[in-house]
Structures are given as C-alpha cells and as structure tokens.
N, C-alpha and C positions, 0 to 999 in steps of 0.2 A: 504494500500500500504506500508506502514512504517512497518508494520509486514511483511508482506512480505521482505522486504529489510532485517530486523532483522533475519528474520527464512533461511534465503536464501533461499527462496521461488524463482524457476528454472524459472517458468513463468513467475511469477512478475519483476526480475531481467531480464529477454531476453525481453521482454516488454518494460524496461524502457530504456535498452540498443538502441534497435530498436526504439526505438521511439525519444531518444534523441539525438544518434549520429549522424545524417543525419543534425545536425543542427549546433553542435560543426563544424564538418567536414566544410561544406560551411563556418563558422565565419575563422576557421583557414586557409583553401585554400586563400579566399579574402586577408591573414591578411601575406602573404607570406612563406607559407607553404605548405607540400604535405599530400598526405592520411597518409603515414607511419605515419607522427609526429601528424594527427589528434589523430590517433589509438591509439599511446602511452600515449598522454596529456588522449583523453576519459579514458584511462583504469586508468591511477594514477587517476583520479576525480572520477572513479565508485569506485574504492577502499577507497578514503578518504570518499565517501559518506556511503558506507556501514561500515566502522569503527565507523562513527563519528553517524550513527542511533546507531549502538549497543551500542557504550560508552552510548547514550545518550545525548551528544555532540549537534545531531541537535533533535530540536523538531519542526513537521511542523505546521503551520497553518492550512493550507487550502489543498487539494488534488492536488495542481497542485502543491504545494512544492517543493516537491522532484525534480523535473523537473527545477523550475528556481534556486535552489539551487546547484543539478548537474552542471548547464549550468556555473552556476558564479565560481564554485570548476573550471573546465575547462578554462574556459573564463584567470581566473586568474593565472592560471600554463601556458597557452600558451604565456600571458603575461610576467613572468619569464623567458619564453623559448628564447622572442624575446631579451628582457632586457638581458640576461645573455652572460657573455665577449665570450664563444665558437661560439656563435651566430653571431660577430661582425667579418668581413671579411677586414682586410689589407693585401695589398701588398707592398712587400719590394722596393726600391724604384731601386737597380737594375737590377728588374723583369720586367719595364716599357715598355714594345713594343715598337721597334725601330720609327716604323709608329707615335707616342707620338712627337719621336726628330723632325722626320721630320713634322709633322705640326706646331710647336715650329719655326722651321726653316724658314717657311713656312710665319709664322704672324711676326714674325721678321722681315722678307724680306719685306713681305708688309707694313710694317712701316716703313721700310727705303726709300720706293720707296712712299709711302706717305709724309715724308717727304722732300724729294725732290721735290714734285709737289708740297708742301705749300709753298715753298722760292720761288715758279716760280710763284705763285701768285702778283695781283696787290695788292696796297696798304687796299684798303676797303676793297677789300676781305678777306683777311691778319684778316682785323683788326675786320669784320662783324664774322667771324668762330672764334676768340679768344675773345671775349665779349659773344657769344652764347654759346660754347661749352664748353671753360674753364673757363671765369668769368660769366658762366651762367647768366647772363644777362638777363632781361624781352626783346619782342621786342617791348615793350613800347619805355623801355630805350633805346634802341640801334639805333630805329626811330629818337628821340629828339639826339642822337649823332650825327647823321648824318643830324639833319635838313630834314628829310624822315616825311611819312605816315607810321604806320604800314603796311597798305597792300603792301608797297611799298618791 
C-alpha cells in the first residue's frame, strides 16, 4: 500500500481516499463543521500523507497504517481549523438585537417588582429567605434559629 501511495498508484490512492473519508467526514460534521471543510481538511491530510511517504517522513508499521495515520494528519488540521482566530465568531456589541434590551428590561422589572414583594414580607420570612438564599445557610442552622425542626 505505501508503494502504492509512493508510485501514485490511481487505485491504491481512490481506495484509500474512499475508504477513509467517510470517516474524517462524520469526526468533522459531529465536531461542528460541514462537508465542504470535511473535503478540504481530507484533501490537505491526503496531501501531507502522500508527501511525507515519499520524503520518507512516515514509515508504516502494520497495513492499516496509512489509514490511522491519514485519520490523525486530518483529525489534527480540523483541530487547527476549530482553534484558529477566523474560526472564532464575535459580535460587536452595537449589533445586539433590540429583543436582548428588552429582556434586560424585562428581569430588571422583575427584580424591582421582587423587591417590592420582599419588604411586604413578614418578619421570618424576611429573615428564613436571607439566611437560605444569601447567607446560604444549612437548614440545620436556620431550624436551631428559629427554635424549628428541620422538617418544619
């Protein structure tokens, strides 16, 4: 097969194309990618592979070589692909959809109108939600506060 690769042997290389891109392809779709960037990332790794037999570069072991050595040449360029800053998507911050203010607006609201119903609370009440929520509290502790059972 490594001769093959070397001699640019048509079969040997549509073969190993066919037989290993069907697998690249699923790693990269999962990995959030499309076919297009499958096709590309395959074709730079069948390239680096077909270089790097002739240099001499790879020597294989075993006959299934070629195939997990393709797969990692691959595996590791898609990796590049995702890592690399073109890859990385921000937006500008006065690009924000309006629909952003208005639910901003929205939990704002509801925290005023929360806080309004926390000062219309009684006293234990008051004091049972500020032990639990803010000084996070066991309700061990919060039982022996109040002279309570936990179930209570």
């Amino acid at each position: 097969m490594l001769e093959g690769v070397k001699n640019n042997d048509s079969k040997i290389l549509r073969w190993i194309y066919q037989d290993q891109f069907p697998k690249l392809e699923k790693y990269v779709l999962a990995n959030n990618g499309d076919e297009q960037q499958a096709k590309d990332v395959f074709q730079e790794a069948f390239v680096s592979l077909c270089k790097n037999a002739k240099t001499g570069k790879f020597k294989p072991e075993n006959g299934t070589a070629i195939q997990g050595y393709l797969y990692q040449i691959a595996k590791n360029k898609w990796l590049d692909t995702l890592r690399s800053s073109k890859n990385k998507k921000t937006v500008p911050l006065e690009n924000i959809p309006e629909s952003w203010n208005e639910e901003t607006e929205n939990k704002e609201s509801n925290f005023e109108q929360m806080e309004i119903s926390f000062k219309n609370l009684g006293g234990n009440c008051k004091e049972l939600l500020t032990r639990f929520y803010y000084k996070k509290e066991s309700m061990a502790i919060i039982a022996r506060a109040f002279d309570w059972t936990e179930a209570t």
